[in-house]
PAZABA-211029 format. One line per field, with one value per residue: residue in one letter; x negated, y negated, z of N, C-alpha, C, CB in turn. Coordinates in nm, 3 decimals. Glycine has a CB too. Layout:
REM residues N
aa: [a,...]
nx: [X,...]
ny: [Y,...]
nz: [Z,...]
cax: [X,...]
cay: [Y,...]
caz: [Z,...]
cx: [X,...]
cy: [Y,...]
cz: [Z,...]
cbx: [X,...]
cby: [Y,...]
cbz: [Z,...]
REM end
This chain:
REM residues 177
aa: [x,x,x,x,x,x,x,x,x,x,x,x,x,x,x,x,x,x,x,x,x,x,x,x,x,x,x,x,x,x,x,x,x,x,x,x,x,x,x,x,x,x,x,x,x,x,x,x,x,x,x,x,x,x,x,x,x,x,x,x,x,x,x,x,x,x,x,x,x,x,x,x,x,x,x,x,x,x,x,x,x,x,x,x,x,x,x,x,x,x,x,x,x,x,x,x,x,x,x,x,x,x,x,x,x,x,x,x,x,x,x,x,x,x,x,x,x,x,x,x,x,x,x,x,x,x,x,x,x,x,x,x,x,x,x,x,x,x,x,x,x,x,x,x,x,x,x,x,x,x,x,x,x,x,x,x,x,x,x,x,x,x,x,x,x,x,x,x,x,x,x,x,x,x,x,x,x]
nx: [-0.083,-0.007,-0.111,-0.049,0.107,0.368,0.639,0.818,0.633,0.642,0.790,0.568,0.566,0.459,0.136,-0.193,-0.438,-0.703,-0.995,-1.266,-1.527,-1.761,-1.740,-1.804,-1.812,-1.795,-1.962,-2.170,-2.124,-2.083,-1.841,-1.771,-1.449,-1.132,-0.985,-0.642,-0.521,-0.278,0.008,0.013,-0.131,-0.397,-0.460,-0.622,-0.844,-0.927,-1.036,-0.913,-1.069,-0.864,-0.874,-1.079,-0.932,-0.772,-0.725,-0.639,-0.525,-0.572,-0.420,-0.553,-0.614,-0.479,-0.508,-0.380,-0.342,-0.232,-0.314,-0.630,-0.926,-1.153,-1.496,-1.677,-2.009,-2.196,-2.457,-2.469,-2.339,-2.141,-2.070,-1.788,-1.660,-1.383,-1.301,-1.089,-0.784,-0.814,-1.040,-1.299,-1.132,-1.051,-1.211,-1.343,-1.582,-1.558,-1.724,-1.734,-1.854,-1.810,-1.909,-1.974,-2.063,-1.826,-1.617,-1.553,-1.522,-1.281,-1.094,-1.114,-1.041,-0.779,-0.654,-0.707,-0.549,-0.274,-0.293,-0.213,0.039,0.370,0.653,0.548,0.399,0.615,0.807,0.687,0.650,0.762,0.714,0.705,0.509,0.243,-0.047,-0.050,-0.098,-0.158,-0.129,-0.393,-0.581,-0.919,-1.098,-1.273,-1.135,-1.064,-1.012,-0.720,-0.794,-0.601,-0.361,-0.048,0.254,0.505,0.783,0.963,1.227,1.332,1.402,1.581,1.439,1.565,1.467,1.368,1.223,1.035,0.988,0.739,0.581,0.312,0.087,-0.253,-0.553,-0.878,-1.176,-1.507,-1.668,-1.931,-2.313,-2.501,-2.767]
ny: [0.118,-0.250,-0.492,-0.867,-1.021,-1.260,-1.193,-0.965,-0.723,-0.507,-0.641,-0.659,-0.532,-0.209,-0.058,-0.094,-0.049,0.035,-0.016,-0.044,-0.342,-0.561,-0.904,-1.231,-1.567,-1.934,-2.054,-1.816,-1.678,-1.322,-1.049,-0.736,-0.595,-0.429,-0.437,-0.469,-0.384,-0.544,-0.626,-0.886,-0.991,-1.013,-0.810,-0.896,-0.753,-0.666,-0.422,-0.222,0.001,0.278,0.485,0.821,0.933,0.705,0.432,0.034,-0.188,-0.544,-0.807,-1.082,-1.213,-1.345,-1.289,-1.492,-1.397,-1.522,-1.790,-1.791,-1.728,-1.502,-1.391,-1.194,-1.044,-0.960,-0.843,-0.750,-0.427,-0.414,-0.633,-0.899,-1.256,-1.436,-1.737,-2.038,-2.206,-2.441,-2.679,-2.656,-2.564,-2.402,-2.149,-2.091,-1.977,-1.681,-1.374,-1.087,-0.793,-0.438,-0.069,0.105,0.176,0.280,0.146,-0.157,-0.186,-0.059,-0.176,-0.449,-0.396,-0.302,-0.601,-0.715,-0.709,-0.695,-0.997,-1.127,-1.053,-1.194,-1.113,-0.912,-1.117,-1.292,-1.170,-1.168,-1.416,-1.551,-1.416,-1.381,-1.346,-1.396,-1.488,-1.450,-1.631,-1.568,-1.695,-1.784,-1.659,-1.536,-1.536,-1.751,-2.051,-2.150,-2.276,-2.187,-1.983,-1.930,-2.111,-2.209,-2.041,-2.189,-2.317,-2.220,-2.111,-1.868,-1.681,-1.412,-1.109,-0.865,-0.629,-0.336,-0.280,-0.033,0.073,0.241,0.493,0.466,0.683,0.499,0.562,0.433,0.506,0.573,0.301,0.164,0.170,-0.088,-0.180]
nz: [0.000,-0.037,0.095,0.259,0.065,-0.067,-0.225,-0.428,-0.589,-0.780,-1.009,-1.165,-1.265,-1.468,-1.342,-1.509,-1.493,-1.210,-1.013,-0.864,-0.825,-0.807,-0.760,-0.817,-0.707,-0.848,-0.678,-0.628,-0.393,-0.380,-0.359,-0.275,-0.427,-0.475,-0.775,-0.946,-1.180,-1.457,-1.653,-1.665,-1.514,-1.268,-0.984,-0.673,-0.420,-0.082,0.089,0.354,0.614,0.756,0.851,0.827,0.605,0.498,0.408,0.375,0.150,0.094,-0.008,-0.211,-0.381,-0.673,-1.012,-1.287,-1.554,-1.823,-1.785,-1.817,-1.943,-2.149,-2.101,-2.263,-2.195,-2.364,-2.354,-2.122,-1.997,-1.808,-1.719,-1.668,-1.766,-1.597,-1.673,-1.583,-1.772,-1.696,-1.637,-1.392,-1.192,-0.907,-0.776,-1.010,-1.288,-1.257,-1.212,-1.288,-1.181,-1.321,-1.223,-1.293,-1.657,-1.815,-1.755,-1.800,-2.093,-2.094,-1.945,-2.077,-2.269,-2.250,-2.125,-2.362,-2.533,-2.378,-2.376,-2.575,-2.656,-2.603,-2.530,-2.286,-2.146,-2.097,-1.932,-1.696,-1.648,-1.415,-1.210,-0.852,-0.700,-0.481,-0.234,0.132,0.344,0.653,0.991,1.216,1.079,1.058,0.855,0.636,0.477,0.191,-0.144,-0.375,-0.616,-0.824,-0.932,-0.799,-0.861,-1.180,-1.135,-1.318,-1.594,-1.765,-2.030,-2.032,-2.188,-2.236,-2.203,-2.026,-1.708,-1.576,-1.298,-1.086,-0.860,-0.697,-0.601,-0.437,-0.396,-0.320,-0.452,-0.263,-0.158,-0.344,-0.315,-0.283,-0.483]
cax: [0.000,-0.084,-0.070,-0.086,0.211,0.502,0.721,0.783,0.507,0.750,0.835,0.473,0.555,0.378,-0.014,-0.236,-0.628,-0.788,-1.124,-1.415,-1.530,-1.797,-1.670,-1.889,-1.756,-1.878,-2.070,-2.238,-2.047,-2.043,-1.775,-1.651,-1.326,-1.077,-0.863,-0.580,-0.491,-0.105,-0.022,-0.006,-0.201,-0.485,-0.489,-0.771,-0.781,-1.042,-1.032,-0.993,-1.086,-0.815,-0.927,-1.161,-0.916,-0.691,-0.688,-0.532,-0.576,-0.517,-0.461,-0.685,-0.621,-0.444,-0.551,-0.254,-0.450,-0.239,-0.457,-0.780,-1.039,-1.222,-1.593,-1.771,-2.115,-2.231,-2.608,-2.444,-2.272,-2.061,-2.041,-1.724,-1.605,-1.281,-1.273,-0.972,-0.853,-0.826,-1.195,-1.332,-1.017,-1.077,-1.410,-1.383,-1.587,-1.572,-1.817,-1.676,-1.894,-1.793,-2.054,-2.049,-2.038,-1.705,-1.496,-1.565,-1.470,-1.133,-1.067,-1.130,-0.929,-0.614,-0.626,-0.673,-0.384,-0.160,-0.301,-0.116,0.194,0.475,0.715,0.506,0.348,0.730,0.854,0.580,0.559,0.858,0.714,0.690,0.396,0.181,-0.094,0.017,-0.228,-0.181,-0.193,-0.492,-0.721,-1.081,-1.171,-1.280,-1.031,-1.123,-0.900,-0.740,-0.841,-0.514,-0.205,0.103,0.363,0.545,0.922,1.077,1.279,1.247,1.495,1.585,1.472,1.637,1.336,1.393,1.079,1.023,0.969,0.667,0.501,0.148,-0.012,-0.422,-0.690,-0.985,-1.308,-1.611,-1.779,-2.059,-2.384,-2.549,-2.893]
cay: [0.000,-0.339,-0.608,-0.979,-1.090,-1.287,-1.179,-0.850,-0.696,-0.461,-0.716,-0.692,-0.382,-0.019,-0.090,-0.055,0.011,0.006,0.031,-0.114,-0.420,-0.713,-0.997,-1.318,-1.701,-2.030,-2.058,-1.736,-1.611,-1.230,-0.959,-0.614,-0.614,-0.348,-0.495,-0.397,-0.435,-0.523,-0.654,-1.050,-1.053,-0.898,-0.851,-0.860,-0.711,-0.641,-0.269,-0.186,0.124,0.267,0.632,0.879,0.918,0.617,0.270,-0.031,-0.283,-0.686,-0.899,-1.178,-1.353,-1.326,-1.417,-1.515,-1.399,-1.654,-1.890,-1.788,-1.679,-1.360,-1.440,-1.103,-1.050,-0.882,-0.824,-0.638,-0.324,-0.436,-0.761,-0.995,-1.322,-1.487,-1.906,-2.077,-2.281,-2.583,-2.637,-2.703,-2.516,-2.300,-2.075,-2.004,-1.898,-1.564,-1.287,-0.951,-0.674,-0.298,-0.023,0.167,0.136,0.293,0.108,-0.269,-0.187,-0.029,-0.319,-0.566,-0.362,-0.362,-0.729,-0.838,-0.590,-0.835,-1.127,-1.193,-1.006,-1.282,-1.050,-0.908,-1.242,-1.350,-1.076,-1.126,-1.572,-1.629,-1.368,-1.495,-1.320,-1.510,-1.428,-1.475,-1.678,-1.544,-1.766,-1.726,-1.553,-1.579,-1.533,-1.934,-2.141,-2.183,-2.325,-2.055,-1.945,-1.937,-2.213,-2.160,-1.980,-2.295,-2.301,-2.258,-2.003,-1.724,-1.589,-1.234,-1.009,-0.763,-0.492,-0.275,-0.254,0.104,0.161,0.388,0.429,0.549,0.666,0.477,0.610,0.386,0.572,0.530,0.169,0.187,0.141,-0.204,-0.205]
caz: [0.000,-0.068,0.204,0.277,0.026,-0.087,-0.345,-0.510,-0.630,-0.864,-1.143,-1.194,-1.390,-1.450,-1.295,-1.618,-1.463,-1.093,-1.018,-0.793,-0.908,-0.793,-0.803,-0.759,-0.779,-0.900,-0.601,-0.635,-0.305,-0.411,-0.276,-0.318,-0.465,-0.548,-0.867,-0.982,-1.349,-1.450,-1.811,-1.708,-1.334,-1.164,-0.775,-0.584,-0.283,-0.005,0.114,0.482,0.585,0.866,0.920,0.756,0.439,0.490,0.389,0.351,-0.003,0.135,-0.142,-0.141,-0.458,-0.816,-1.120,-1.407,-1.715,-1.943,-1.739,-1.767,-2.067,-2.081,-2.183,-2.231,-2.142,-2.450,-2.312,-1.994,-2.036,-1.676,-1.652,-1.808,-1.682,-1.643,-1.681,-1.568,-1.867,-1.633,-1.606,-1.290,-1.100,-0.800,-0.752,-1.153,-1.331,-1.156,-1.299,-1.265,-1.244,-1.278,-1.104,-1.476,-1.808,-1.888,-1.699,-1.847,-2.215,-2.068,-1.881,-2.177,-2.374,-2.134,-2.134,-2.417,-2.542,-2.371,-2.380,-2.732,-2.632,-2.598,-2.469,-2.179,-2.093,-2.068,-1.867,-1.559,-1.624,-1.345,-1.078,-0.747,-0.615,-0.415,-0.168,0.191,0.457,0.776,1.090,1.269,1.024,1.111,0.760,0.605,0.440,0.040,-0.257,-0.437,-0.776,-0.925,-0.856,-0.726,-1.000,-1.176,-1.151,-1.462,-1.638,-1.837,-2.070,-2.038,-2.380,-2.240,-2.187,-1.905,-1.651,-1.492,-1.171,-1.031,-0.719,-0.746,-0.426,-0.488,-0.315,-0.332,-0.444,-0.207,-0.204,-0.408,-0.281,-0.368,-0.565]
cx: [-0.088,-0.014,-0.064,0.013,0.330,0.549,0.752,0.712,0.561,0.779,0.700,0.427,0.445,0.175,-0.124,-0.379,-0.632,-0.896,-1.169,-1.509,-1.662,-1.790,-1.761,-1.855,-1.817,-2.029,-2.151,-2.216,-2.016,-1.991,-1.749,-1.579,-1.252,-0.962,-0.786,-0.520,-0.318,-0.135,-0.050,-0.113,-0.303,-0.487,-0.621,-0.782,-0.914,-0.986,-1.055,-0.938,-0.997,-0.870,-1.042,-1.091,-0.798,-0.722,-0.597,-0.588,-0.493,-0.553,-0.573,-0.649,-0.557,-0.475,-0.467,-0.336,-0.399,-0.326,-0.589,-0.817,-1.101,-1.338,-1.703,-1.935,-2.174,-2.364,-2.594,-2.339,-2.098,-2.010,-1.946,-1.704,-1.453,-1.319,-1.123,-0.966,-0.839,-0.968,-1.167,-1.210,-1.067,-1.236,-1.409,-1.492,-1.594,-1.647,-1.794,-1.769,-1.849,-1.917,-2.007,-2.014,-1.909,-1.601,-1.436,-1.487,-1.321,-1.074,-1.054,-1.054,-0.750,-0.605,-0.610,-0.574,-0.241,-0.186,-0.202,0.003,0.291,0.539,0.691,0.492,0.484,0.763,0.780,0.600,0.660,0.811,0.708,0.642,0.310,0.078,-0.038,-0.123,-0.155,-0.224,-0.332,-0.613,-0.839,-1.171,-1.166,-1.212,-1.102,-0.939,-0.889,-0.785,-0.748,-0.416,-0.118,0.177,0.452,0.682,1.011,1.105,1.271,1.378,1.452,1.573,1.527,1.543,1.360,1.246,1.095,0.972,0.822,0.590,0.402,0.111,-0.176,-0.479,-0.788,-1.081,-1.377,-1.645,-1.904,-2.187,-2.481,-2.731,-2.966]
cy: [-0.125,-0.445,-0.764,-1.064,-1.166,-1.237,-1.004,-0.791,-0.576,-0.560,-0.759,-0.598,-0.265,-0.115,0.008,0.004,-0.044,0.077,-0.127,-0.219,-0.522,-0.838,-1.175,-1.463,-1.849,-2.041,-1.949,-1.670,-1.446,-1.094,-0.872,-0.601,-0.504,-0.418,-0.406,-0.481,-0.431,-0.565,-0.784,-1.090,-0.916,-0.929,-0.799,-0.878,-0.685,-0.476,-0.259,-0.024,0.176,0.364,0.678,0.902,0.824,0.476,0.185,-0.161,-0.423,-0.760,-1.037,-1.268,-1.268,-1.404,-1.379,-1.536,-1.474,-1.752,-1.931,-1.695,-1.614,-1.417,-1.302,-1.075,-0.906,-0.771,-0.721,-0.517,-0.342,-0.515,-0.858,-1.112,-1.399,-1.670,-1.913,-2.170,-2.488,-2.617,-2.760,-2.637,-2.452,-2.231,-2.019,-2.057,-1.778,-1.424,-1.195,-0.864,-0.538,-0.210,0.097,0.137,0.153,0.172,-0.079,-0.215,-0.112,-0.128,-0.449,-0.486,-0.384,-0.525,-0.805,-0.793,-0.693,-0.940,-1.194,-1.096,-1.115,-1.232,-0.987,-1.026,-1.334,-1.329,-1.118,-1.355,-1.615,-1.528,-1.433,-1.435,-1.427,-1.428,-1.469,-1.532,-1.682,-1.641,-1.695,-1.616,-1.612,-1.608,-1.732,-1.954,-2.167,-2.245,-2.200,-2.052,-1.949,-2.019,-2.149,-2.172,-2.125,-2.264,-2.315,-2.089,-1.999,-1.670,-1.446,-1.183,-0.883,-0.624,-0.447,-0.229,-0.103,0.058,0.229,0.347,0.530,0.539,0.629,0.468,0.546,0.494,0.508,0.387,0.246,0.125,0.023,-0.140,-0.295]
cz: [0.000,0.051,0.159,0.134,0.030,-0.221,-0.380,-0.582,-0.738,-0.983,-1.177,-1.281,-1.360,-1.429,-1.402,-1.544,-1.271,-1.078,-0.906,-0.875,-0.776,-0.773,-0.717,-0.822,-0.807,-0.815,-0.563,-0.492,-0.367,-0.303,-0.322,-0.293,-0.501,-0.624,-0.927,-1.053,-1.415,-1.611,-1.813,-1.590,-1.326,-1.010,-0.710,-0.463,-0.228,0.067,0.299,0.508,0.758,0.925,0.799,0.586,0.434,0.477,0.303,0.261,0.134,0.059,-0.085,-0.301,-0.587,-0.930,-1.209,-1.498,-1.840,-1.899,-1.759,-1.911,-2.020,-2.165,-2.129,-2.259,-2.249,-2.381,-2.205,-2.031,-1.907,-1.673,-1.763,-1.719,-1.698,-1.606,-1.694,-1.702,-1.817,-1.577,-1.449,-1.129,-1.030,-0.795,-0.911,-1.193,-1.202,-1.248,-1.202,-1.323,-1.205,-1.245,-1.211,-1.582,-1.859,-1.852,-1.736,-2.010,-2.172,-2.023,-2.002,-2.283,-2.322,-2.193,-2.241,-2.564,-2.536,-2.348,-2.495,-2.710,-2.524,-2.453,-2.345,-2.123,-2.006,-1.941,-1.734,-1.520,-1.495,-1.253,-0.966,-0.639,-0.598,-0.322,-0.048,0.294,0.573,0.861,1.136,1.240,1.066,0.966,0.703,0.491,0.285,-0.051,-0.344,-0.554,-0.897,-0.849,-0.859,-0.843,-1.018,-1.188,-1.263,-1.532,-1.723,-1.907,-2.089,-2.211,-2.366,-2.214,-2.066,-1.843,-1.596,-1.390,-1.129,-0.912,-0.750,-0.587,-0.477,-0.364,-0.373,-0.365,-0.335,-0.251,-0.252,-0.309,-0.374,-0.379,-0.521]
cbx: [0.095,-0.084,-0.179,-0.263,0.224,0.527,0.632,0.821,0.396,0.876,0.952,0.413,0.496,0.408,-0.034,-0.237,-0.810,-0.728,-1.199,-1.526,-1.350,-1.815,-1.491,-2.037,-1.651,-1.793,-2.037,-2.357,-1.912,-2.131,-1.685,-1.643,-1.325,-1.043,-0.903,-0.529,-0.591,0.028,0.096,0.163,-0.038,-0.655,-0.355,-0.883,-0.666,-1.073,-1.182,-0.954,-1.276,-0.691,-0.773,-1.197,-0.881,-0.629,-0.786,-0.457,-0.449,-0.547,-0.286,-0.906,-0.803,-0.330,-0.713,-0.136,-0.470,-0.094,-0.490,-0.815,-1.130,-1.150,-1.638,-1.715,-2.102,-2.268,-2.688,-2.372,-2.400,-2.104,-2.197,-1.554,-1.701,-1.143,-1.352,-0.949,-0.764,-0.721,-1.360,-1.334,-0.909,-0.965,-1.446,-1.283,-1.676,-1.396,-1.978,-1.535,-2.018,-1.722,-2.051,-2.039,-2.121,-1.643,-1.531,-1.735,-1.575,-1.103,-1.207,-1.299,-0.960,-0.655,-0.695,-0.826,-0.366,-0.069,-0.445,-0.204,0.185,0.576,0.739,0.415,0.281,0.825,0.833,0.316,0.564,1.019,0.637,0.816,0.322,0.295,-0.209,0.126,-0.313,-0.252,-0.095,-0.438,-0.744,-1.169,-1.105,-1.438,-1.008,-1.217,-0.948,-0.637,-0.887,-0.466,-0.137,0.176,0.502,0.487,0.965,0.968,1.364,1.163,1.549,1.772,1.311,1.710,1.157,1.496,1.030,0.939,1.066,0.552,0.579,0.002,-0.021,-0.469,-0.729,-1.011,-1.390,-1.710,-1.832,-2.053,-2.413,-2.518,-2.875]
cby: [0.000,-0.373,-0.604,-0.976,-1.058,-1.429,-1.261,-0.837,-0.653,-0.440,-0.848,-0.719,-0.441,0.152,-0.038,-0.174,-0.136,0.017,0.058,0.014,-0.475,-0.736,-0.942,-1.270,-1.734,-2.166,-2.107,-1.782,-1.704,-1.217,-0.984,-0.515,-0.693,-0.240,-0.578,-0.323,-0.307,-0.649,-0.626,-1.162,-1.057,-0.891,-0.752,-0.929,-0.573,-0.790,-0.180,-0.306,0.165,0.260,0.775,1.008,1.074,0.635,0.215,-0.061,-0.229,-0.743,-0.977,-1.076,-1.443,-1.323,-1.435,-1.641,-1.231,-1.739,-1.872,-1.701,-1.761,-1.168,-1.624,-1.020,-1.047,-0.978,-0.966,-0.724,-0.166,-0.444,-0.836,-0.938,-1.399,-1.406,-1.995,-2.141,-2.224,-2.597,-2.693,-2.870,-2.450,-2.180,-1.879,-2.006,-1.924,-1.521,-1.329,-0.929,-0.673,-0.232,-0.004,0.301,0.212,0.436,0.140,-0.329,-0.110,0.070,-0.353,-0.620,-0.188,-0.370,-0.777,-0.929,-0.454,-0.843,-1.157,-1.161,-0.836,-1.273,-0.996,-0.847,-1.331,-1.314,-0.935,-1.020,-1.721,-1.657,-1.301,-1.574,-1.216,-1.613,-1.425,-1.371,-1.841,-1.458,-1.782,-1.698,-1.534,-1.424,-1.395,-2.010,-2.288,-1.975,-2.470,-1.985,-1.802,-1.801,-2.346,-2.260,-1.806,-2.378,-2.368,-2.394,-1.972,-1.580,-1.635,-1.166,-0.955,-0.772,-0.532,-0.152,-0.372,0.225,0.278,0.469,0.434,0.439,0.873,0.329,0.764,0.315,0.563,0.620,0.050,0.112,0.246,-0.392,-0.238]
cbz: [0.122,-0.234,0.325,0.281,-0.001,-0.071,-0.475,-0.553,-0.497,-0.778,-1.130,-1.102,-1.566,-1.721,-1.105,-1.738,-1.612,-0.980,-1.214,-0.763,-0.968,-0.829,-0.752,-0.782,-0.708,-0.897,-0.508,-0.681,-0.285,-0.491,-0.223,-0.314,-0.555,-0.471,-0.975,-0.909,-1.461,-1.320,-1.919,-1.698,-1.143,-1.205,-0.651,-0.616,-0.276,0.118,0.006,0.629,0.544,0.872,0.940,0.843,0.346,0.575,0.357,0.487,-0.252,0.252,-0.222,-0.103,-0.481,-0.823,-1.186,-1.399,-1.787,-1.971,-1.659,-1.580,-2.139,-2.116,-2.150,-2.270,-1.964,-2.574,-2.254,-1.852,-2.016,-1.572,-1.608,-1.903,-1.659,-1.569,-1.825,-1.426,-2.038,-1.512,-1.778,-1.339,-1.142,-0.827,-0.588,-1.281,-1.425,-1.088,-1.340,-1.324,-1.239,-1.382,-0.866,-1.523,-1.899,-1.855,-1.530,-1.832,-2.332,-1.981,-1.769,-2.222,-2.413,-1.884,-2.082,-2.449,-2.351,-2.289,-2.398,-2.934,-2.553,-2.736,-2.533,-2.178,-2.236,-2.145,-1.932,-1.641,-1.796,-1.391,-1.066,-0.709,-0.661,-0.331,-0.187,0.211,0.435,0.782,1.207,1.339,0.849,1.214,0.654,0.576,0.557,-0.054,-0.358,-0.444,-0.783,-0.985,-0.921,-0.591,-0.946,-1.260,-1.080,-1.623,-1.623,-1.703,-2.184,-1.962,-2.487,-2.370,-2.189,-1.931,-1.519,-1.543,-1.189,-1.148,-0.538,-0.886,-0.302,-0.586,-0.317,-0.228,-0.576,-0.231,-0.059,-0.560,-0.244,-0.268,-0.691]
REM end
């Protein structure tokens, strides 16, 4: 399960890719991230670990991929980044690295799949996920990465979303280099 929300996390449709991810922001602040890949949003979550095979995902930030430009990192087999296209917005650029080779060209394929799909892009632009800030966190206070969903409507095309519940088991953290 995924914590630390508002909204329905369901009209975010069938969950295309997750994987273990890098994730390091303008200010070269770098964290391990577990993201999880939808058709219009990625969530990025911090991993806590409750028991020996239990844990619990806490979002931590979304990024609205009509927003933001994918600028891949030819030279690296891992590494892509997303730019907000409001320059200068939040901790973007954010340089996403995966911990192997396969898992970047799946990822950049997902996305940019629906990046030019209308009809998805539609379907997801009125969600009203959000991350949720907890009184009294200890963790430090930043500007988010992505703004707050804008209020405007969405005609229905009529596409019916499915449903599914996926039980995700984190792999192991990787060991840093």
């Amino acid at each position: 399960s995924i914590e630390g929300y508002h909204g329905n996390i369901h009209k975010l449709g069938r969950l295309l890719r997750h994987d273990w991810f890098s994730v390091q922001d303008r200010d070269g602040k770098n964290k391990e991230r577990y993201l999880f890949l939808f058709k219009a949003r990625i969530l990025v979550c911090k991993v806590r670990r409750i028991s020996e095979d239990r844990s619990v995902f806490i979002l931590k930030d979304i990024i609205r991929l009509p927003e933001v430009e994918v600028n891949d990192h030819k030279e690296n087999p891992n590494v892509f980044e997303l730019h907000h296209k409001v320059r200068g917005f939040g901790h973007y650029p954010l340089t996403i690295s995966a911990h192997n080779d396969t898992v970047k060209p799946a990822w950049l394929k997902e996305i940019r799949q629906y990046a030019s799909d209308v009809i998805a892009l539609a379907e997801h632009a009125a969600d009203d996920l959000r991350p949720q800030t907890p009184l009294g966190n200890n963790e430090e206070k930043s500007e988010p990465t992505t703004p707050p969903p804008q209020q405007e409507q969405v005609q229905s095309t009529g596409v019916k979303l499915l449903e599914t519940k996926t039980e995700i088991k984190p792999p192991e953290v990787p060991e840093r280099k």
